[in-house]
C-alpha positions as CSV (number, residue, x, y, z in Angstrom):
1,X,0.0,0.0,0.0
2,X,1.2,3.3,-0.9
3,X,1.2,6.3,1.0
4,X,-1.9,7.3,-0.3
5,X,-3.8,4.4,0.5
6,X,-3.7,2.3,-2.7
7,X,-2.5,-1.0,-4.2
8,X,-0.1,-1.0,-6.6
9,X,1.0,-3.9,-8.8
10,X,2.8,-5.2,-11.7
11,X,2.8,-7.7,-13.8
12,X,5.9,-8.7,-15.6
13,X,4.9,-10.6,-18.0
14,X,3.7,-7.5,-19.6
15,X,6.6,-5.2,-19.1
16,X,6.3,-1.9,-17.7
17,X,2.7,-2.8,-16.9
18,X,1.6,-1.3,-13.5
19,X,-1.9,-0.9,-12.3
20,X,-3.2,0.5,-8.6
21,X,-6.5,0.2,-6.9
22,X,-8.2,0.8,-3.2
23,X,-8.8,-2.8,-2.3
24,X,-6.4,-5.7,-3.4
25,X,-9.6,-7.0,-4.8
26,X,-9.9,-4.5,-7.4
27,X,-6.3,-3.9,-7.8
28,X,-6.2,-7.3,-8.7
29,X,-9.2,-7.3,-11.3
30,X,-7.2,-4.3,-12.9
31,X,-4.2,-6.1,-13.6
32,X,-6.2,-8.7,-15.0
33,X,-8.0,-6.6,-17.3
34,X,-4.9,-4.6,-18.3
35,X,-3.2,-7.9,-19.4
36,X,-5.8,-9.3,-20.9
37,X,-6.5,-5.7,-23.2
38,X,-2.7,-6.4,-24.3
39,X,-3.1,-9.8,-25.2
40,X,-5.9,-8.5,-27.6
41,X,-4.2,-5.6,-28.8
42,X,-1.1,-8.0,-29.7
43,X,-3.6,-10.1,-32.0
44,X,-5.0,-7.5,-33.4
C-alpha cells in the first residue's frame, strides 16, 4: 500500500505494466483486465 492508500502492482509478464486500486480486490481485477487488453491488442 502506498502512502496514499492504494494498491499497486505489476505484472511482468507485460513489461512496464503497473496498475493501482483501493482494495487488493480491485487492484487485482485491474491487472487482470490490463493484461488481458494487451493480449488482444497483440492479435489485433
Amino acid at each position: 500500500m502506498d502512502e496514499d492508500g492504494y494498491y499497486i502492482v505489476s505484472c511482468p509478464m507485460f513489461k512496464g505494466r503497473h496498475t493501482y486500486g483501493e482494495t487488493i480486490e480491485e487492484t487485482l481485477e485491474n491487472i487482470k483486465l490490463h493484461s488481458f487488453k494487451d493480449q488482444i491488442d497483440r492479435i489485433l
